[in-house]
Each structure stands twice: as C-alpha cells, then as structure tokens.
C-alpha positions, 0 to 999 in steps of 0.5 A: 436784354441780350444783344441785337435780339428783335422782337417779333410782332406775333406770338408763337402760340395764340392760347392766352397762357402762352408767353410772347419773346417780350415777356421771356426777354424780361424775364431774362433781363432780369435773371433768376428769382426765388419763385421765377425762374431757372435758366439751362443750356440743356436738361439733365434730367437729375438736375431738372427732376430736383428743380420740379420738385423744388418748385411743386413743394414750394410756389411753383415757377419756371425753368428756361431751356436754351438759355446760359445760366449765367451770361443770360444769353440765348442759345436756343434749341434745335428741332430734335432737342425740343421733341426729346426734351419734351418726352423726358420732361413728361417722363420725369414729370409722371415717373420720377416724381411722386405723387406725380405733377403736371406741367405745362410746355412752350416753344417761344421762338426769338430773333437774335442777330437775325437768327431764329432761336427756339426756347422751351419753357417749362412752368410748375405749379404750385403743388396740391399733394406736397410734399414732393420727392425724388425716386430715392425719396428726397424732398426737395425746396426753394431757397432764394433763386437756389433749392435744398434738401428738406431734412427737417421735421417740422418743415416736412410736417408744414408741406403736409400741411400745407397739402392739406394731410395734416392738421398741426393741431390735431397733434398730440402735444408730449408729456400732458395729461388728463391733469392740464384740462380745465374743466369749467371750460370743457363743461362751457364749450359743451353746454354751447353744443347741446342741453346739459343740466347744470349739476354736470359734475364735470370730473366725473361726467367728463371722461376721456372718451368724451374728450377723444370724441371733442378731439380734446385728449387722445391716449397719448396726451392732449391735442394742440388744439386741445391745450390751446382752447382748454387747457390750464396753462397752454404756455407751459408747454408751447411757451411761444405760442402767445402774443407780443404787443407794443406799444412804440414811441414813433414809427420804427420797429428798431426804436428802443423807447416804448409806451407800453409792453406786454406778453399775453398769455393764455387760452385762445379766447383770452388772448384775443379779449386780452389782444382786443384790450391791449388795443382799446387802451393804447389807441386813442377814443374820438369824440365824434358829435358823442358827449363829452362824458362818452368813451369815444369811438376807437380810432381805427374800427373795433369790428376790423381789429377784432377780426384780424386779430380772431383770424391771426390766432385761429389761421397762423401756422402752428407748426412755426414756433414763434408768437403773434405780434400786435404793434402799435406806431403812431402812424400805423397797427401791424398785426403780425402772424407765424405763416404765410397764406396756405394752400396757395391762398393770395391776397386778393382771394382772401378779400374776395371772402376765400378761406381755407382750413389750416387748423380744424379743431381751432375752427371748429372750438372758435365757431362755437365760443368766439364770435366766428363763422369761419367761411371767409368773412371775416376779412370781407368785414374788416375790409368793409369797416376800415377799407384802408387795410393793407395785406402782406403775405411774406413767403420769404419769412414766412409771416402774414402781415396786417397794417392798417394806418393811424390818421394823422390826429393820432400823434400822442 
C-alpha cells in the first residue's frame, strides 16, 4: 500500500459493481497482472486505444488512471481530467476501435497524507466479436502483465474462433481427397441418421454431393472434421492430433521410468474406445463385495473417464497443434487438452451444465455415433459419478486440465 493512505469508511459509488479505495489499494499493492490491470499517470490515447484492445482480445481487465506505473503511487486526478478523459475514453471505445466495445468507467476517491485523490478505472470485458483492431487494422493481445501485435495466422484464426465466426473444423484440410475416405464409416454414420437398404454401394451411392451436404468433403479437399471422424488415416495429415498416454511410476511428470507408453492414433471414435482401454488396463479393479472370479470395479468411475475423455476429443482447440495427454500417477489421472475453456467459459459454468460449441461438425458426428448428447451434461455427470474431479482452466498455456485423485490403496 502506498504510504499514509487512509481508507475511507463509504464507498464512492453505492452500485454493487463499483470498486471500494480497499480493493483499488490492493490492486495496487499487488501491481500489474496478466489479466488485471495497467497503471497511467495520464492517457494517451494510442497507447490506451492498444491496451483496450489487448484486453477485449484476450480476458479483458483494467486500466488504473492516476497511478505511476512504476512506484505504484497515487497521483490522482483533477476535475477537469476526469471529464476530458472520460469523453476520449468513449470516443476511442466507439470510434477507433472495431467492432466497437463497451466499457464501464469509475471514480474512486482515496485519502493520501489527508489529501483527497481521485482515480478513474477503466474495466474492459472480455470481448464477444474478436478479434479486435486499431484504426490501421492492428490486432493487438495480452502478454503476461504487457501486449503484442498479433501477426500469426493461427492465433487470429483462434480469436474468430473463439468469437464464435470460425469453426476450425469446418476447414479444408490441404492436399486430401475423395481417396483418404473410409467409406464403411460414411456408410455407418448414414444408416445412423435415416433408413437405407443394406446393399448401399457405398463408392457409387456416396457422391460428393452427399459429402459436401455431410459436411464431410468440400471441392478443395476434406473437412477437419471430416478427416478426423471419417477418414482413413487422419494422422497422416494432423499427425499431432492423437493422444499420448502414460503410465508413470510415482507421481512426477519429470520421472523417467514409466509402466506403460503408448500413442493412440486414429478416428475420434478409436481414440476414445482406445483412451477408454488404456485406462481399464492400467488402473486397478476392486472387488467390492463382487466374486472373487469377477473383473472388479475400476477405481475411479468408468461413467467419469468416459466423459472427460469424450469431452477432451470433441472440445479441445484444433487450431492448437499438440495431442491430447492421458496421465496415469499413483496418486492422481490427468486428463490434459490443447485450450482453454471458450467463449468465456469458467469453471464453475461448466459444472453447472454450461456448454458452448467450438467444433460443430464433431458435435454433430459424435451426437449420432458416440454415447454424446452435447448440452453441458456430461461434466454434470461426471461430477455426480466421481465428485472428487478438479478442473483447471490454464490460459497462460492455453490447456484445460483434468485431475481426478487415486485413493490411497492405489499404490501398485
């Protein structure tokens, strides 16, 4: 806390979103943060116009005005100050940014040496129609407590995404064909959607005006989604888009010996029944009052791994170019996906049933292959079959994590 700053008994503004002078103190006593804050002296309006949109493009925060940057000390603001920086405020939010956001304004007033000094917050929201640029068409983001210029294609690709406008999925994949297809497949998903007679052909019957309609193929080659649910050998093209399990000997990721390794390769259906046996192998079966000639039941809730796994494939974020990771510890499961929760997604929503759709055509293949339903439940019913779940939603490395514990008879 800055020295001989007092804190007023009442708060300045009396709407519950308003911030009280102890929460601002904090804020400063702890300084800058990733998604938090930013402190000024003064705007200047370039500069301020790049933070906003740094902050609508990635999980929005707050910019302190009347504050040094560095000492952290409260310098306030005058009268005058406050009105003219609230009308260019609005003016940058409305007109030098596009598509345009909104943001909400306050005046916090704090006591330093006895002397009233007024600081005007500035909160950003996480935006809903990224990406978010500058007048000259600069894409701007979060790094750590900083911003940079976003000049990848992938990462733009991710915040449309992530806006909801693009659906990664639903994107030709270059170079394959009518030839990568397998075809029984095809035939087993349509006979799944409506009556057909079981002397199909399925090389002549199948046209490719049947799979633009399946979303399968467009003229350029075959969807994501399409190479991923139907394809002969989706690896060939996405080779990271697979599943790493293991295995380990105690319960450090760093450890060197491991009990069992192995890449999982495939269509989305055989990389979860092979996710789902890696998992009925190498965790252990108890004997609950069953017979003693019986399998046992698996340690931690086949219901659970099942839907945490079904939701890792179907949710994780295609536009990342890395593989799912099931991890098997004595102590723990960790079940790791490529992405973070989308379209402002937490944690707490998701275990109240909350779902969003970040990959269509998967959702719409799974609902008619896999034991899916795709309306939020499937966390719910995990969570009611193994409560002991722990959820992590890593945006700094952009992964959502799955740990469920082992008991403590789990040694082996």
């Amino acid at each position: 806390m800055p020295p001989n700053c007092s804190i007023p008994s009442s708060r300045q503004n009396k709407n519950k979103k308003s911030m009280n002078t102890i929460e601002l103190l904090d804020i400063i006593r702890n300084g800058k943060t990733n998604t938090v804050q930013q402190f000024k002296q003064e705007i200047d309006d370039d500069k301020i116009t790049a933070e906003m949109i740094a902050m609508a493009n990635s999980k929005g925060g707050m910019i302190i005005i009347g504050v040094q940057d560095t000492a952290g000390n409260i310098t306030g603001l005058s009268y005058e100050q406050l009105q003219s920086y609230n009308n260019r405020l609005a003016t940058i939010a409305n007109d030098k940014i596009k598509p345009q956001i909104f943001i909400f304004t306050e005046v916090v007033t704090v006591n330093v040496n006895n002397e009233d000094k007024k600081v005007l917050i500035i909160t950003i929201q996480e935006g809903i129609n990224k990406p978010y640029k500058d007048k000259n068409g600069t894409i701007w983001i979060k790094q750590g407590s900083d911003k940079r210029k976003l000049t990848d294609n992938a990462e733009i690709m991710r915040l449309f995404q992530q806006s909801g406008m693009l659906f990664i999925d639903e994107m030709i994949v270059p170079n394959t064909s009518q030839d990568d297809i397998d075809f029984q497949k095809v035939k087993k998903y349509i006979k799944r959607i409506e009556t057909l007679s079981d002397d199909l052909d399925v090389t002549d019957d199948i046209n490719k005006n049947l799979l633009n309609n399946l979303g399968i193929m467009r003229s350029a080659g075959l969807t994501l989604g399409g190479l991923l649910f139907f394809g002969n050998n989706p690896q060939q093209y996405r080779p990271e888009f697979c599943i790493k399990a293991i295995s380990f000997f105690g319960n450090s990721i760093g450890g060197n010996s491991y009990r069992d390794n192995i890449e999982i390769t495939g269509t989305i259906t055989e990389l979860f029944e092979e996710g789902i046996r890696f998992f009925k192998t190498s965790l252990l079966h108890k004997q609950n009052g069953q017979n003693f000639n019986s399998l046992g039941i698996l340690e931690i809730s086949e219901i659970a791994l099942e839907e945490l796994l079904q939701n890792a494939i179907v949710h994780r974020d295609y536009s990342i170019n890395a593989s799912i990771r099931l991890m098997i510890f004595d102590n723990r499961v960790e079940i790791t996906s490529p992405g973070c929760l989308p379209n402002s997604l937490t944690v707490e929503a998701i275990k109240m049933g909350r779902a969003a759709v970040r990959n269509n055509l998967l959702r719409t293949y799974c609902s008619k292959m896999m034991n899916y339903r795709g309306f939020g439940s499937g966390i719910v019913r995990a969570l009611k079959e193994q409560p002991n779940i722990e959820f992590i939603n890593d945006t700094i490395s952009e992964q959502f994590i799955v740990k469920i514990p082992r008991t403590s008879d789990s040694e082996q």
